[in-house]
N, C-alpha and C positions, 0 to 999 in steps of 0.2 A: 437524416442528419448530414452537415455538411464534413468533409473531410477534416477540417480544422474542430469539428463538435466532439468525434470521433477519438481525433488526439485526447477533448479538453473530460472523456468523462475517460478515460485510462488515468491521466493527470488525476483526475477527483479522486482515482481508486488510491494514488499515492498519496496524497494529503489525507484522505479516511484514514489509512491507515498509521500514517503520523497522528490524525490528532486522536484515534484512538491509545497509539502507545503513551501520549501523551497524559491520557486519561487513565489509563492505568496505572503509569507513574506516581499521578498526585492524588487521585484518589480510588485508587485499587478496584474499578467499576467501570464495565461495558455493556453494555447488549448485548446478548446470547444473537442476535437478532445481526447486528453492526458485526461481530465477530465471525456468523456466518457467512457473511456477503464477500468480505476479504478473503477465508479460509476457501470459499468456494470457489473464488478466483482464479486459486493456485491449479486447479485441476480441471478447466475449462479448457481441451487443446483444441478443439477445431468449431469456433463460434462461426455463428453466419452474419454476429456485429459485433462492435465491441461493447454494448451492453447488457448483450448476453453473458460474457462472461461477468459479469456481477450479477446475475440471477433475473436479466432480462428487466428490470426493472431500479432507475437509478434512486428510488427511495431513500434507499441508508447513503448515496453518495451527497447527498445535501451537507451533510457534513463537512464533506468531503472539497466540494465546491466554493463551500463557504471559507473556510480556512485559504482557498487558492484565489477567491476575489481579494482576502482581506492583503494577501500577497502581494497581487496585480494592483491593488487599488492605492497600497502604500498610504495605507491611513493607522495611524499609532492606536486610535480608537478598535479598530479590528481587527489590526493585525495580531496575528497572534503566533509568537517567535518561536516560541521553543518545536510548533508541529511544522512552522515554513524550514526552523535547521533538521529536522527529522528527514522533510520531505526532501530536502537538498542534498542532505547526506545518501538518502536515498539512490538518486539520482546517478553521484558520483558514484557510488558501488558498482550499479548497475554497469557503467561504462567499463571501471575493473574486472566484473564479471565478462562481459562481453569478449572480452582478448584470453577466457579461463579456460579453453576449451575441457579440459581435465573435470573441473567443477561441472562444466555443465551438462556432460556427461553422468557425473555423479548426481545431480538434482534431474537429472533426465532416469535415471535410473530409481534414483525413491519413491517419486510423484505418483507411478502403478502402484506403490507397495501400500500407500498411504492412502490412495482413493478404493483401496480394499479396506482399510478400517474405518473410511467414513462411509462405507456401503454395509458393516457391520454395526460401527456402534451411533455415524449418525456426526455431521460436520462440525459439532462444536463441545463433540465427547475431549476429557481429556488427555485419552489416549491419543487421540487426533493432532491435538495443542502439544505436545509433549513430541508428537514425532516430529511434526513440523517446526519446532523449536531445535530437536535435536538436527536437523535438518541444514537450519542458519549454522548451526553452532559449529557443526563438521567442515562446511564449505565457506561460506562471506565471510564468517568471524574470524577466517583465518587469514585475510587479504591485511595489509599495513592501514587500510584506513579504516579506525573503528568508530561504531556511532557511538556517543556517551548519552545515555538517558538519566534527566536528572527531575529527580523528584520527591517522594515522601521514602525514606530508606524502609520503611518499614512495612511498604506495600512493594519497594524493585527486590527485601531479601525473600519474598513469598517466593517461591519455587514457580507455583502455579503461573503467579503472575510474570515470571519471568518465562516460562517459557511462553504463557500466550505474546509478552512483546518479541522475543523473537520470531516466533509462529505472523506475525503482524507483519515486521519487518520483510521479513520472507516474501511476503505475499504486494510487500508496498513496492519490494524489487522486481518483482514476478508485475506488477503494473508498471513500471518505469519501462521493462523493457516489452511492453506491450505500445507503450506512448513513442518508444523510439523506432518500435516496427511500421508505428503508422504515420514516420516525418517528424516527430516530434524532436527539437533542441534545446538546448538551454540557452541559447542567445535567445530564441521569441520570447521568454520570460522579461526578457527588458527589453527589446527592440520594438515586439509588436505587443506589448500592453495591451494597449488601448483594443485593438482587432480581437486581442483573446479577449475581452471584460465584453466585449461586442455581442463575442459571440456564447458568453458564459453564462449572461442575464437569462435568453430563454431558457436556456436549460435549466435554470435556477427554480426560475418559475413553472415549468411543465413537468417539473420534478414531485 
């Protein structure tokens, strides 16, 4: 994988995780399978790439990817909005975390506590979703920029399903600042287009 590949599947891991919250939004359904791949993300600290930490194989990042062509490609047919503002929103968090030292200490200090209940009950138990949700909810949710998730009210009052979007959330920030460890910015979103779609197609396809 080239350097810039590297950035583009961290990137996929923040849009998967967009256009799952977004899926659960409007219609209260993921993949036990898609939900794993994110959760697992969060507790991946010392990979030997970066698509080991999405469980070595970018499968469930197809998703992922697609949603970030439909961005790069700025076409109204596939773009698809509401997971590119999830994933932006994202993005900007990340940067506020980054200057949190306090928080990241605190998300450095749950992350053991939490990869002892997925060695217990198993990466996409609810107790899992539930910590990691309460997780968001102690540290980001309390920064002045909030994400607004909009969608079917009757799948964002489910408990369940709110804690897996912020459990999602968590894990789309935990990838932003994965993409900015390895060079990634937010000006190549619109400067170098064309060179990320370049180099996004293979990956698309070998996926």
């Amino acid at each position: 994988m080239s350097p810039t590949q590297e950035q583009l599947t961290a990137l996929g891991g923040v849009f998967l995780a967009a256009v799952l919250v977004d899926k659960i939004a409007k219609t209260g359904q993921v993949t036990e399978a898609s939900l794993t791949c994110m959760l697992g993300s969060l507790l991946i600290i010392d990979p030997k790439d970066t698509l080991e930490v999405y469980g070595g194989d970018d499968l469930y990042l197809r998703e992922g990817y697609r949603a970030l062509i439909g961005a790069l490609e700025r076409d109204p047919s596939t773009l698809q909005r509401e997971p590119l503002r999830y994933a932006l929103s994202m993005l900007g968090l990340e940067r506020q975390l980054a200057k949190r030292g306090d928080m990241l200490e605190v998300i450095g200090k749950r992350l053991p506590q939490i990869q002892s209940q997925v060695e217990h009950f198993g990466p996409a138990h609810e107790n899992v979703i539930a910590a990691c949700g309460a997780l968001y909810q102690d540290t980001l949710s309390t920064l002045r920029q909030r994400i607004q998730v909009h969608g079917d009210m009757r799948n964002l009052q489910q408990p369940s399903n709110a804690s897996k979007i912020r459990a999602l959330l968590l894990a789309g920030i935990r990838s932003a600042r994965l993409w900015r460890q390895l060079g990634g910015h937010r000006w190549q979103l619109v400067i170098s287009r064309r060179k990320l779609l370049k180099e996004l197609y293979p990956l698309m396809r070998s996926s």
